[in-house]
C-alpha positions as CSV (number, residue, x, y, z in Angstrom):
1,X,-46.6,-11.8,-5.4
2,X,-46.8,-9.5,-2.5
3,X,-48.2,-5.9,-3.3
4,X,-46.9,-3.3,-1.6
5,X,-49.9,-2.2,0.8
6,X,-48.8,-1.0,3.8
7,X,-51.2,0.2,7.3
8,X,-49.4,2.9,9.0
9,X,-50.1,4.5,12.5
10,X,-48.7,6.5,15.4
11,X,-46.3,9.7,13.8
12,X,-46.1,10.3,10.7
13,X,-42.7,9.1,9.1
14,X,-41.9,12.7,8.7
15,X,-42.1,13.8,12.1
16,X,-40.7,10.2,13.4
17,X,-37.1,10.3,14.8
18,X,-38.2,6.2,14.7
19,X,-40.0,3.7,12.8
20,X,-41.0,0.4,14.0
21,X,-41.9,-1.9,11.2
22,X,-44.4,-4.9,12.2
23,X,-44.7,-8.0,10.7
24,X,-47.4,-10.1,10.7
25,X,-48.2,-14.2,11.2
26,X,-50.2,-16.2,8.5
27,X,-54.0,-15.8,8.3
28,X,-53.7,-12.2,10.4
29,X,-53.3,-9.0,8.7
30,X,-51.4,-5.7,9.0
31,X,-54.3,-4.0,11.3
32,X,-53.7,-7.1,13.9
33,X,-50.0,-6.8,14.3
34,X,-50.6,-2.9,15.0
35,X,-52.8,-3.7,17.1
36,X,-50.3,-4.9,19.2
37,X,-48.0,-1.1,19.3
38,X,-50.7,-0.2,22.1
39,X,-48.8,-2.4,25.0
40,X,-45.4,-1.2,23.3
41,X,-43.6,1.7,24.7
42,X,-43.3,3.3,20.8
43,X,-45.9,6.4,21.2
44,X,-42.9,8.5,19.6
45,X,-42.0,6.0,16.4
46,X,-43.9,5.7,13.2
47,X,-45.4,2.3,12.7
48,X,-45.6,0.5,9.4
49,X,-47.0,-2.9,8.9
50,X,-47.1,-4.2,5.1
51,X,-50.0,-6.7,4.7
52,X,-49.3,-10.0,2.9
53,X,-51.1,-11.3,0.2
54,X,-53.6,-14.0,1.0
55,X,-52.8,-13.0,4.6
56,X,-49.4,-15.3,4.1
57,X,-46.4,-14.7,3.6
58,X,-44.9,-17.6,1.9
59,X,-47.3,-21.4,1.7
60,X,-45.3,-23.6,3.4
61,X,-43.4,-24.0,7.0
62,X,-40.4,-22.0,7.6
63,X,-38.9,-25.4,7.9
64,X,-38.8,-26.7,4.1
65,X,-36.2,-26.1,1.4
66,X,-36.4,-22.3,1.0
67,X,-37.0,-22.7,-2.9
68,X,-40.2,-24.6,-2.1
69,X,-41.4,-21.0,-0.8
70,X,-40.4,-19.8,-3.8
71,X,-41.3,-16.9,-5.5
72,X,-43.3,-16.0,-1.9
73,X,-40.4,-15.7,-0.1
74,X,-37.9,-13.9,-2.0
75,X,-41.2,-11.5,-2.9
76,X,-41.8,-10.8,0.9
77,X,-38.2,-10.5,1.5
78,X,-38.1,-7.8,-1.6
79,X,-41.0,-5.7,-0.2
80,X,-39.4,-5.4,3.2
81,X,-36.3,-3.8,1.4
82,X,-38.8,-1.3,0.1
83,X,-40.0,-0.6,3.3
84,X,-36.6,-0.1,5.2
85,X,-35.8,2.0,1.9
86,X,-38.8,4.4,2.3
87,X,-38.2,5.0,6.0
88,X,-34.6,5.9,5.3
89,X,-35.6,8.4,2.6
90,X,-38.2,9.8,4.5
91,X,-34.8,10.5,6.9
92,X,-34.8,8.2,9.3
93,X,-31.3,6.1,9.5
94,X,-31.2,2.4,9.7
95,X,-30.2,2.7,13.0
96,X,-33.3,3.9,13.9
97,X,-35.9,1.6,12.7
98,X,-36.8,-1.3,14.5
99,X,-38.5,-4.3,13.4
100,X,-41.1,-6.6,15.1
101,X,-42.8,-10.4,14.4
102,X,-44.9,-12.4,15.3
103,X,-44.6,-16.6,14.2
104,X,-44.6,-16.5,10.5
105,X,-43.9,-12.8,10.9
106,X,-40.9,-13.2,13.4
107,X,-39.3,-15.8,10.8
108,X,-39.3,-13.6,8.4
109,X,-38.3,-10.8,10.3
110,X,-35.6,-12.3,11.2
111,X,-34.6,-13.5,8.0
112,X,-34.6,-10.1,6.8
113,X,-32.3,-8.4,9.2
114,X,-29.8,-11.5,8.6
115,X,-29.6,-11.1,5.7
116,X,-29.3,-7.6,5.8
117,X,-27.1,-7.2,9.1
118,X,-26.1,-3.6,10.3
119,X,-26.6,-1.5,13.1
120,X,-30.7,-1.4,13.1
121,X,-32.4,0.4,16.4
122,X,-33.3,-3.3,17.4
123,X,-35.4,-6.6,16.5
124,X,-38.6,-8.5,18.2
125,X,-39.4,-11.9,16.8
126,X,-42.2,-14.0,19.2
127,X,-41.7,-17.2,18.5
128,X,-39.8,-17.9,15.2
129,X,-36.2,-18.6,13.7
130,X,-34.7,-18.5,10.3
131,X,-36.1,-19.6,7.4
132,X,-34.4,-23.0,5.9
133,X,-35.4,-27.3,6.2
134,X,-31.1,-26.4,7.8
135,X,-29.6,-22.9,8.2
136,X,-27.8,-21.4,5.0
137,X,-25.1,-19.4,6.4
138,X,-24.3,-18.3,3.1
139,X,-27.3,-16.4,2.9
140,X,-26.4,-14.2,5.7
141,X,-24.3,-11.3,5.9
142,X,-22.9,-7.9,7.4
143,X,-22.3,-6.7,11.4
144,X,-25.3,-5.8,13.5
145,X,-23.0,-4.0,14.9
146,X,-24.5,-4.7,19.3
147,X,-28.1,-4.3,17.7
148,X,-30.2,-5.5,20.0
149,X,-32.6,-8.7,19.9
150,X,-35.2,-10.2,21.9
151,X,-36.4,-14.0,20.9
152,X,-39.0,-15.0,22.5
153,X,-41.0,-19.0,22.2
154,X,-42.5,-21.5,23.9
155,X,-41.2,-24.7,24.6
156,X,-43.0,-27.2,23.4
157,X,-44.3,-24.5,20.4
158,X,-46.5,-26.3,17.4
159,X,-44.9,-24.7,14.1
160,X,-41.3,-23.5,15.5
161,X,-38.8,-25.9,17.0
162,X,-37.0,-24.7,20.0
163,X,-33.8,-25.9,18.2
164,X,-34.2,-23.8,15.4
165,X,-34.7,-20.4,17.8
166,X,-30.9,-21.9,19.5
167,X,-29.7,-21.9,16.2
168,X,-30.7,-18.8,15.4
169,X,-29.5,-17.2,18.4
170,X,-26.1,-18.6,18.0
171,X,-26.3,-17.0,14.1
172,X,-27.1,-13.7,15.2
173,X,-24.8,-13.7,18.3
174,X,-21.9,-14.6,15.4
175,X,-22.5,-11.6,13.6
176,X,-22.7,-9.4,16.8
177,X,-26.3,-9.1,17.9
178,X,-26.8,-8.4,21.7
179,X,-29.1,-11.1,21.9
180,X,-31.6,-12.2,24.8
181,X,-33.4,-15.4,24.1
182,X,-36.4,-16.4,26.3
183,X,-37.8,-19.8,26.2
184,X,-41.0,-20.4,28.3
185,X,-42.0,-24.0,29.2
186,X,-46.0,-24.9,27.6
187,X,-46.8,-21.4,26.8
188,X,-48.1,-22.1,23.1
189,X,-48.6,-20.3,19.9
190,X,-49.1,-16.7,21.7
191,X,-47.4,-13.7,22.8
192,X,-47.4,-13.6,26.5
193,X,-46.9,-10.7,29.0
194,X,-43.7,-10.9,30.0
195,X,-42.6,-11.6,26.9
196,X,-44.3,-7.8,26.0
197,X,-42.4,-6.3,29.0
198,X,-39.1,-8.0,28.4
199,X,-39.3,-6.3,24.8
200,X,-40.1,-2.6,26.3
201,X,-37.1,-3.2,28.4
202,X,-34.7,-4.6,26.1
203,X,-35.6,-3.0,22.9
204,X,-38.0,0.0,23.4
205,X,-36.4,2.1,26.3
């Protein structure tokens, strides 16, 4: 199960007016994904980035039955509440915390705010979808409310179908995400420049 270690950086979450939390992919850790907050235009947010155990966050592909992830999932799922809960008793409204991902990261980013739809400052997910061998609507519920959301993938991409980020899309769209979906042709398992700029635009103004 996922212990709750988290690597924190730019303001402190009691001087933040925002938190960005940052998820990252399987085999990387929590100082990667940060790593990343340097091309971001979020000098003014808190960063948190909760490490996974083993450096994954659940064994398998996003793609199989979501019980075959089991107890990894729900754990990692758990722990993100946690987080989201700390940030808004250290005063900082849902509103105002953003969340970022990258592959294994991004799908369960995603996942996360789905299930847990409101009004959040806004969502980053290069390359992934939700989590499911089909999409459980059931599983997903609340408003977002306009929040907006930025998927970004590659088209072919080796671990996340292009279908599955369409699908997802049309999810989130249904429970009122403002969402902007880029696909780019052969880019691969990466996060590419303007894929960085289209999220300081879109999400980080």
């Amino acid at each position: 199960m996922h212990k709750k270690e988290i690597v924190t950086a730019g303001k402190k979450l009691t001087e933040a007016k925002k938190a960005l939390i940052m998820i990252h992919g399987r085999g990387a850790t929590a100082e990667d994904i940060i790593g990343l907050s340097s091309y971001l235009q979020v000098k003014d947010f808190a960063l948190l980035a909760p490490q996974a155990t083993n450096y994954t966050w659940y064994p398998y592909s996003f793609l199989m039955p979501p019980r075959q992830n089991e107890p990894w999932l729900s754990s990692a799922l758990a722990l993100l509440g946690d987080v989201v809960s700390d940030v808004n008793k250290a005063g900082i409204a849902s509103e105002n915390i953003y969340f970022l991902g990258f592959s294994q990261g991004a799908c369960l980013t995603l996942e996360f705010v789905t299930r847990n739809a409101r009004r959040w400052g806004g969502v980053t997910a290069f390359t992934g979808g939700l989590i499911g061998d089909k999409i459980y609507p059931e599983n997903y519920k609340g408003d977002f409310q306009g929040t907006p959301v930025f998927l970004g993938t590659s088209d072919p991409d080796p671990h996340v179908p292009v279908e599955r980020v369409y699908a997802t899309t049309n999810i989130l769209k249904s429970m009122n995400a403002a969402v902007t979906e880029k696909i780019y042709p052969g880019m691969g398992h990466t996060i590419d420049q303007d894929e960085i700029e289209t999220a300081n635009t879109l999400i980080f103004q």
